[in-house]
N, C-alpha and C positions, 0 to 999 in steps of 0.2 A: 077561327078565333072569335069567343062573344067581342058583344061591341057597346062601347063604353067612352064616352066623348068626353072622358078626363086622363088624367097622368098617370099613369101606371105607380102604382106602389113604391118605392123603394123594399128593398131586399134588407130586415132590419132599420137600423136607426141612425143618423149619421149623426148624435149628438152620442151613439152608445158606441160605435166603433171608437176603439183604442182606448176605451174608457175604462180602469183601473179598480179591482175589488180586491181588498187585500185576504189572503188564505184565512177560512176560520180556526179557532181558536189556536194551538201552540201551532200550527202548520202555518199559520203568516208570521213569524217571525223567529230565529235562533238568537238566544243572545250569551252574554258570557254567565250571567247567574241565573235566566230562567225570567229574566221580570217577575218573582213572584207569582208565576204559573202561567202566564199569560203567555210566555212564548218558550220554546222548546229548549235545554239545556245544552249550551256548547262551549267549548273551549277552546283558548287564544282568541277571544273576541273583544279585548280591554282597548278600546280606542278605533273598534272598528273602522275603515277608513275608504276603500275600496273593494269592490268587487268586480267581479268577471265571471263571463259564460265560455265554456269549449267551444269551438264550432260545430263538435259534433253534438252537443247538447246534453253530454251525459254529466256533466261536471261544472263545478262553480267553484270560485276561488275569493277567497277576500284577503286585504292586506290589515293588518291591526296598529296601531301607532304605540298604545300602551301594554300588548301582550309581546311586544316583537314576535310578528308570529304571520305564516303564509299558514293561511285553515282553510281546508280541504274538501268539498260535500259531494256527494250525490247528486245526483240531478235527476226525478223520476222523469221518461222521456213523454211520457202519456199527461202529469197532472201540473208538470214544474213544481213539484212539492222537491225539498232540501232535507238531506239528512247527512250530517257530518260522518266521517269518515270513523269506524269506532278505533277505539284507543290511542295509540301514538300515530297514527297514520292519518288523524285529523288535523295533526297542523306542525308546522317545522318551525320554532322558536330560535332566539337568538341564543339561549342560555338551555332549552329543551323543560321547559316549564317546571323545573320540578319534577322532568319525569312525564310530565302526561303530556308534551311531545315528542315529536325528533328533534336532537339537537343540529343546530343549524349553525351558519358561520356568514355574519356582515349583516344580518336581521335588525339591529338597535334602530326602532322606531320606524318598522317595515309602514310603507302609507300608499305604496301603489301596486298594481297586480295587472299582468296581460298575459292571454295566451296566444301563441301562435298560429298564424294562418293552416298550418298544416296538423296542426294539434298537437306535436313533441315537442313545444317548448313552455315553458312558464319564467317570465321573470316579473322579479321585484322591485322600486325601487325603495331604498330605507336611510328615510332623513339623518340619521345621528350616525348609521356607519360609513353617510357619504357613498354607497355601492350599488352597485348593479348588480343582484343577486341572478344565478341559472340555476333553473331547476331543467332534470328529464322529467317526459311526462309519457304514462303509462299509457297507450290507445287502449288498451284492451278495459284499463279500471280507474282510469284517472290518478292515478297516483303520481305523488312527488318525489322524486330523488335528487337532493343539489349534485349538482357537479363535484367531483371529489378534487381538491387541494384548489390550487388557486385558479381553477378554470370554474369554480361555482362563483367566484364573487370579483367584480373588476370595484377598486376605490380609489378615493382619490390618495388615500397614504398610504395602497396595498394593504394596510389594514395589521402590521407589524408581520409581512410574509403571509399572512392568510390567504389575501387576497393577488388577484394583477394588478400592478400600482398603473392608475390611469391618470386622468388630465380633466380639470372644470366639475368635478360628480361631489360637489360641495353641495349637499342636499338634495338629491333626486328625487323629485314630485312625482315627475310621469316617467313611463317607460311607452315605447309604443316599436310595432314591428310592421316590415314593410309586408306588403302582399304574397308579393315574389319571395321572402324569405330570406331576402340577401341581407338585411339591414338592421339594426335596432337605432333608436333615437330616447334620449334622453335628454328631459327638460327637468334642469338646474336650480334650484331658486337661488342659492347666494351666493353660488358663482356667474349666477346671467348668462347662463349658455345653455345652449342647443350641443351635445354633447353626440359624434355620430362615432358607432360599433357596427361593424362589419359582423354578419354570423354567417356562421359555415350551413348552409340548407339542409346539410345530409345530419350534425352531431347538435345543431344548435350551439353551438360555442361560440363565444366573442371575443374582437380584438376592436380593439380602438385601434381608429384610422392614427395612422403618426403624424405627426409634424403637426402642424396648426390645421390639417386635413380634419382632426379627430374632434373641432369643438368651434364652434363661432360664437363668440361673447359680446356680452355688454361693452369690454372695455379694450378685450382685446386679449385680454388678464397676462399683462405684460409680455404680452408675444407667443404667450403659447398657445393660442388660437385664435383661428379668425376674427378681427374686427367688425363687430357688427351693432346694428342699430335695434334697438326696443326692444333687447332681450332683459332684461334687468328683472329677477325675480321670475325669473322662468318658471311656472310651474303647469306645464301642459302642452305636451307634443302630440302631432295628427301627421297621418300620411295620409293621402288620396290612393284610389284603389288603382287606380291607372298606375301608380309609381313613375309621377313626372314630379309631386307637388308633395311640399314639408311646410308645417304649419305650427307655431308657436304662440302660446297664450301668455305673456308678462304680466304680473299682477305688479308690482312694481313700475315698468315701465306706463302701466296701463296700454295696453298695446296687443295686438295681433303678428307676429312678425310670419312674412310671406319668402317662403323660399324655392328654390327650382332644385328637381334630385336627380341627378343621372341616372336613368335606370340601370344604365349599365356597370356601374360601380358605387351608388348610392351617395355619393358627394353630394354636398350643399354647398348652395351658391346664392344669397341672399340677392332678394331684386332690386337692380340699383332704383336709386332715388324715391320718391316718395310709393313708390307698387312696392317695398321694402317692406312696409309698414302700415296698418291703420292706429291713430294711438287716440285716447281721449284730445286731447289739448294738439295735436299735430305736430307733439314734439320739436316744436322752433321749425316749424319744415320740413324736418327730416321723415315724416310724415304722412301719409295724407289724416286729413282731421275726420277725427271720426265722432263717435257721442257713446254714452253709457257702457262705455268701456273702462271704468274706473275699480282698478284691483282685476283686471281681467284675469280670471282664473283656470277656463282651459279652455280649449278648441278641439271639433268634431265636426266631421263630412258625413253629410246622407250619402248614403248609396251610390247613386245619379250622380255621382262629383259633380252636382251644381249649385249646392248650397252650404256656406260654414257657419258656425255657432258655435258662441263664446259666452258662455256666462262671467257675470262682474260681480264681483265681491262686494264691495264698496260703492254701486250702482243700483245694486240690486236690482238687477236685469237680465236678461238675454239677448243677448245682439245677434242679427238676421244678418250674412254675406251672401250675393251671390259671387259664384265660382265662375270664370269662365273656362270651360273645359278642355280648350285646346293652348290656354294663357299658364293655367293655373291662378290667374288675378284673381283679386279681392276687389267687390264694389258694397259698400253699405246698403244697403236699399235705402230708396229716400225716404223721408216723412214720416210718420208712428211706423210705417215696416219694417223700420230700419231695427226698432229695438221695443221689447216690451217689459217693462219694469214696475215696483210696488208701488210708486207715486205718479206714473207717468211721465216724471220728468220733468214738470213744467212743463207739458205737453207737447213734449220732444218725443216722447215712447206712447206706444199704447198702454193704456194702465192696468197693469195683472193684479193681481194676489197673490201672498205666498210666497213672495221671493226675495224672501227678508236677506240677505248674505248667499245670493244662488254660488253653487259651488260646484255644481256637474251637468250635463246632459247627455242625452244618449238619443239618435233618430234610430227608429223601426226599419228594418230593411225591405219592409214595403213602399217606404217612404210615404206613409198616411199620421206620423202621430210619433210625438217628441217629448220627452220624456226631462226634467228637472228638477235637480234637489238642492234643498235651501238649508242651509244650516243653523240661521237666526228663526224662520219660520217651520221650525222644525217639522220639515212637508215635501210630499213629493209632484212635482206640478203637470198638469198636462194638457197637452198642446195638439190638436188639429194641425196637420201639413199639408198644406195645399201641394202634390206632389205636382204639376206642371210649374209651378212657378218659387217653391221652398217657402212661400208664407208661411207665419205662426198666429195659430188665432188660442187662447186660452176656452180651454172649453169654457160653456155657462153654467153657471151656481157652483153648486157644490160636485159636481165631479170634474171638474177645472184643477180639482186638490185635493191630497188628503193628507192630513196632519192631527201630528201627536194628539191634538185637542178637540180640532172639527174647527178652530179658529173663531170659535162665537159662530157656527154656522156658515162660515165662507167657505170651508173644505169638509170632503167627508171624515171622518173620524176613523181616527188610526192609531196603532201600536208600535214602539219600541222606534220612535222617528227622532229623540231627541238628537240633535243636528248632527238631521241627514246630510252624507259629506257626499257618498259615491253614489249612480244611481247605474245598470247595467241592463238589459235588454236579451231576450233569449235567440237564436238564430233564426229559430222559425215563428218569433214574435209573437208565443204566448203567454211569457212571461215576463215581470221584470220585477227586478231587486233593486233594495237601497241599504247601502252601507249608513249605518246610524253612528259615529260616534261617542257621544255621550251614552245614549241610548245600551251599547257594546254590542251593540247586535246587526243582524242582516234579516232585512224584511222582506215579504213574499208576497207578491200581486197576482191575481190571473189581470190579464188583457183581453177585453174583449173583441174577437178577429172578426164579428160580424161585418158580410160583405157587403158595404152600401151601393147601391147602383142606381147613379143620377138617373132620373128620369129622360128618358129622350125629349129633344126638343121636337115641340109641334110643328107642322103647316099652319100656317094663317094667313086670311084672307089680306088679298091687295089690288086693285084694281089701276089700271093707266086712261087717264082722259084726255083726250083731244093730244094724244101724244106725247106731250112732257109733263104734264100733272099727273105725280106719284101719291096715290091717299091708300094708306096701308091700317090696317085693324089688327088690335092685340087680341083678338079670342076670334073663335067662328060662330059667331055669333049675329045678328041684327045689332044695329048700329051706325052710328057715324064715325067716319076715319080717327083715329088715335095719331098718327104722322104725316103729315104732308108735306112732299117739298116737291119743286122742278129741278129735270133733268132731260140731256138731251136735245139735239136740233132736230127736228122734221125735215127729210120724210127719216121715220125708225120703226123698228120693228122693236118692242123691248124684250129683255129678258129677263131674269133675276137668279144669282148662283152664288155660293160659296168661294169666292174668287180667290182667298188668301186664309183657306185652313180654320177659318177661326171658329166655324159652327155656325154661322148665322150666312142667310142668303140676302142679298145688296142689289143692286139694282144696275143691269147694264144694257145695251141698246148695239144695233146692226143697223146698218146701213152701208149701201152702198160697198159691199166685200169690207167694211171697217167695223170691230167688233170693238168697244170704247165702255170698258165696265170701271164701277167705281166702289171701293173697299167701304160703304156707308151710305146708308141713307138718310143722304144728306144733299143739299146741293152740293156743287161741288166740280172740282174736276175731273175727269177719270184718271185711274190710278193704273191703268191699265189698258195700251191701246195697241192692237195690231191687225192689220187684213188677211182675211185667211175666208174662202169659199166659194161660190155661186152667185154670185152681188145678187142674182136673182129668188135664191134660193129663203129657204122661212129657218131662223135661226133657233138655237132651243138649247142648255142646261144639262148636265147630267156628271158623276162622276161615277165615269165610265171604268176607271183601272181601281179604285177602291181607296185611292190616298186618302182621301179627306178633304182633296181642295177639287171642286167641280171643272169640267171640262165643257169644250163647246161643239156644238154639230150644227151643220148646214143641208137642210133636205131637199130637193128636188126633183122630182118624179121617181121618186124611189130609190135614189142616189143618197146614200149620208156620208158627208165628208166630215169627219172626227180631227178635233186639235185636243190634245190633250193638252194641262195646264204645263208639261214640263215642253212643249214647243211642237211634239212629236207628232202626226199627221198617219192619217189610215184613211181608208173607206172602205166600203160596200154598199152592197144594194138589200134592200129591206121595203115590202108592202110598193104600191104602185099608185095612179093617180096625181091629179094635180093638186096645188094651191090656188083657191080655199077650198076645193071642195074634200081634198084630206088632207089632215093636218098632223105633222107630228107629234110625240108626245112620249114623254121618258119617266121614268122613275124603277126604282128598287121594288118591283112588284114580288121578291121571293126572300127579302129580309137578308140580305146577305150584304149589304155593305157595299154593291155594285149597283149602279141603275142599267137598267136594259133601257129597250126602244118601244116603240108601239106607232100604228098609225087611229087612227079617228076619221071612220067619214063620215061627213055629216046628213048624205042623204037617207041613209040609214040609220043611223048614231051609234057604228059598228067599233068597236076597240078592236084589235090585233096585237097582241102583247108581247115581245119577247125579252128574256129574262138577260139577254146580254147587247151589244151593241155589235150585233156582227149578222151576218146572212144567214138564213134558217126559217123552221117554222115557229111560228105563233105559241111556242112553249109555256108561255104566261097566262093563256087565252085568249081565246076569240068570242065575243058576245057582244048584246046590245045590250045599252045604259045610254039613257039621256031620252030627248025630242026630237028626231030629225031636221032637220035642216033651220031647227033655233037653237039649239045649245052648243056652247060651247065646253071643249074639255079642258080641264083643271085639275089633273090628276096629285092628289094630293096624302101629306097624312097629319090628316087633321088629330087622330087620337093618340099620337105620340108612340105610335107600337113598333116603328120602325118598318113599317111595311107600306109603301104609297099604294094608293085605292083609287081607283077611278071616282071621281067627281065632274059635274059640267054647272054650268050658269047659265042658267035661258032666262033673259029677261034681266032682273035684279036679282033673282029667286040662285043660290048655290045650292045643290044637293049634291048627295056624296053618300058612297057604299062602304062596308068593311072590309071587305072581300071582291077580290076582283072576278067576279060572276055578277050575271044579268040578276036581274029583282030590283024589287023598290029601294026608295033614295033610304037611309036611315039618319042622315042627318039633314036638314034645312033650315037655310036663315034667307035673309034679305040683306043685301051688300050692294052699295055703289047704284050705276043709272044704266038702263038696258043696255047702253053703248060702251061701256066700259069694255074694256079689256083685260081678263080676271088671271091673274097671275095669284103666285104664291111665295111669303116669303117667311123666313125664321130667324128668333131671337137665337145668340148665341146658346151653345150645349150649357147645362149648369157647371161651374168645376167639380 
């Protein structure tokens, strides 16, 4: 590998990943009249409202509020370009359009669309006929066929015999399907309920749970279903993939409601007391209080079931939960993480763009980048995810957005977005759609999947004086310390390692068989103390099994005794000689995420490398690097390439190789005072 004493490149652009161009000319967008040439002509698109992707990626569905109409596309699997289904096979109406659809039954004011985990189902829900529409779904071509007589449509008045006469389906916003396939859930807005249907796996058919089983309400709705809290204006149901956890967005209520699912029969069971609920105003209590939840309009799980997101109407925001995965609870994140909206909030949110009336989102199933559409800011907005921890950061300028207008320059400029209602994501996350609307149309994005890859974090120079003065440098460079603090009683031997996973190496110390490491460099106390070795023995670093969180070894005349960080204890023998005249020495000399061993003696300045922590030969190398019997080793990786390299310190003087082979130093600075003691330590990984 050449050699180069800076940060390796990222792979791409971590401002371009997930970053959103919409298709050219009529290929970004379908609408119902064509926009006047600008986007491609289709039909049943009057109120556009919803859309959806297949799993298998061959199909897209959108729901229409003013065509009553379930429309039907293609899905090309190579470009995610859309092309509507030709003639009546592009969309199933409530009335059959005049002919240029299929006619349909419980469609009046169709406004939501999902398809099934398995890919055989399609349902709708549609505001004015109050139903939960079923369709079959063709694997072979995506095609729609409802259910014939009254197993296509459950309502709430059966729909004069059309339909199944159900319970609480007084407007169904959302529809949503469990993983397992057992379940459908429907969120209500003017009945305030979370409305649960049993489906058959094998035909897709559904029955509403009986009794007060089948619905948990705002009010209770006079006995016929469960009494519950901060459903009121239900319009958006989520299930978690695990199928423990049902999730409710109340735009009314303003509210989140949190529920528990039986996997084994899909029952809901709201959480008692305020884990029930997060509401704006903390509903008198009933509650926990939350913020910029006001018209909360629907809820969605990343991937990971460790993060939820609720866009608010009437906040105009997005609200950041995390999940805990074995709870299913709800915790707001604190402080601007908690929510990011068009004003800030009085600097209660972070302050976006664009999120004039947000009304949908949708996370990437990579979990890198989240996706929102605003119906006032006629836009679709997008979002950085920090996947370890679910953060949302608003990209900067203008690819942050893209909207009808370009916003005076704060979004990119876009077609057929007049309020954007739905926004949908492809499975294998190259594309995404937004249902527009006013607009009547359904808009086409590519996504850009370029892969970013944080730069590895450095070695950097650190040195220990007189024993407990820690003076640490940010670059390997000449210079004076950047950190200093004391730690540690004499007599110690120190060390410095990755003690708790987090990417960066801390500062810990031996003595006397007691190994006392500390998660900071910082003074402080140790966060970590137990006896384990050789009391005699010279102590040393390494993560030896590959996790991420470093381990400790104790050598003596050839002897290493290994503790791994989960408590667990080995040995063997490796290289011979005593302390100081050879010294041990570890690192990842073959780039694989494990550190081996090595010895060092100094009367020659001989490395001995081996690529693991176990007995053998010298696989990594055998050569000389350094001064005899003045340098000391400090095998390091100073260039961030993930490969440690032999380095020593004779005097102040650090030199250091790229490659673990004899030859001249290629890097050198001046650090610290001849006596120093030259360790190595790093900043955490980037996220």
């Amino acid at each position: 590998m050449g050699f180069a004493w800076s940060t390796p490149a990222a792979v791409g652009d971590a401002q371009a990943a997930g970053a959103l161009t919409q298709q050219a000319g009529t290929a970004g967008c379908i609408s119902e009249t064509g926009t006047a040439g600008l986007c491609g002509d289709g039909t049943g698109l009057d109120g556009a409202s919803s859309v959806a992707v297949s799993p298998d990626g061959k199909s897209a569905y959108g729901a229409s509020l003013f065509s009553d109409a379930v429309v039907v596309f293609d899905r090309d699997l190579a470009t995610g370009a859309l092309t509507q289904k030709a003639g009546i096979a592009g969309c199933i109406s409530d009335t059959g359009s005049g002919g240029a659809c299929v006619d349909g039954t419980a469609l009046d004011g169709a406004f939501s669309v999902t398809v099934s985990a398995d890919g055989t189902s399609v349902y709708a829900g549609s505001l004015f006929s109050d139903a939960v529409v079923v369709f079959d779904r063709d694997l072979a071509t995506g095609a729609l066929t409802q259910k014939a007589g009254t197993a296509g449509c459950i309502s709430d008045t059966g729909s004069g015999g059309a339909c199944v006469d159900g319970t609480a389906l007084d407007e169904p916003y959302s529809v949503a399907v469990s993983a397992d396939g057992k379940s459908v859930y429907a969120a209500t807005f003017y009945a305030g309920a979370v409305v649960v249907l049993d489906r058959d796996p094998a035909t897709g058919a559904l029955t509403q749970k009986p009794g007060t089983a089948g619905c948990i309400s705002n009010t209770g709705s006079g006995g016929a279903c469960v009494d519950g809290t901060a459903t009121g204006g239900a319009s958006s149901v989520a299930v978690s993939a695990d199928g423990k956890s049902v999730y409710s967005a109340s735009q009314t209520s303003d509210a989140v409601a949190v529920f528990d699912r039986d996997p084994a029969t899909g029952a809901l069971t709201q959480k008692p007391g305020t884990a029930g609920c997060i509401s704006e105003t903390g509903t008198a209590g009933a509650c926990a209080d939350g913020k910029a939840l006001d018209g909360a309009t629907e809820v969605v799980l990343s991937a990971d079931g460790k993060s939820v997101y609720s866009p608010s109407l009437n906040s105009d925001a997005v609200v950041v939960f995390d999940r805990n995965p074995a709870t299913g609870a709800l915790t707001q994140k604190a402080g601007t993480a908690g929510c990011i909206s068009e004003t800030g909030t009085g600097g209660a949110c972070a302050d976006g763009r664009a999120l004039d009336a947000a009304r949908s989102i949708v996370v990437s199933a990579d979990g890198e980048s989240a996706y929102a559409a605003s119906q006032n800011s006629n836009a679709v907005v997008v979002f950085d995810r920090t996947a370890a921890t679910g953060a949302l950061t608003q990209k900067a300028g203008a690819a942050g957005c893209i909207s009808e207008t370009g916003t005076a320059g704060a979004c990119g400029d876009g077609r057929a977005l007049i309020g954007a209602r739905g926004v949908a994501i492809s499975p294998e996350g190259k594309s995404v759609y937004a249902a527009s609307q006013t607009s009547d149309a359904v808009a086409v994005f590519d996504r850009d999947q370029t892969v970013v890859v944080p730069p590895l974090p450095k070695s950097l120079p650190a040195v220990v004086r007189t024993s407990t003065t820690w003076l640490l440098r940010d670059s390997a460079t000449t210079g004076p310390p950047t950190t200093s603090f004391t730690y540690g009683t004499p007599p110690l031997a120190p060390l410095m390692g990755d003690w708790d996973g987090n990417g960066s190496r801390t500062a810990g110390t031996y003595s006397a068989g007691t190994f006392k490491l500390r998660n900071a460099n910082a003074a402080g106390p140790a966060n970590i103390t137990f006896t384990f070795g050789d009391r005699r023995g010279y102590p040393v670093a390494g993560d030896f099994n590959g996790d991420g969180t470093d381990d400790v070894a104790v050598f003596r005349e050839g002897l290493w005794q290994v503790r791994l960080s989960t408590g667990a204890t080995s040995s063997f023998t490796y290289g011979s000689g005593l302390w100081p005249a050879t010294v041990p020495v570890t690192g990842d000399w073959n780039d694989d995420g494990i550190d081996g061993v090595g010895i060092y003696t100094y009367g020659s300045a001989t490395w001995e490398l081996r690529n693991s922590a176990s007995a053998g030969p010298a696989d990594a190398g055998s050569f000389v690097f350094g001064t005899a019997a003045s340098s000391y080793p400090v095998p390091a990786d100073f260039d961030g390439d993930g490969l440690d390299s032999v380095a020593v310190k004779t005097g102040i003087t650090w030199a250091a190789r790229s490659t673990n082979t004899a030859g001249p130093a290629e890097l050198t600075f001046d650090y610290g005072l001849a006596d120093d003691l030259p360790l190595t330590w790093r900043m955490p990984a980037a996220p």
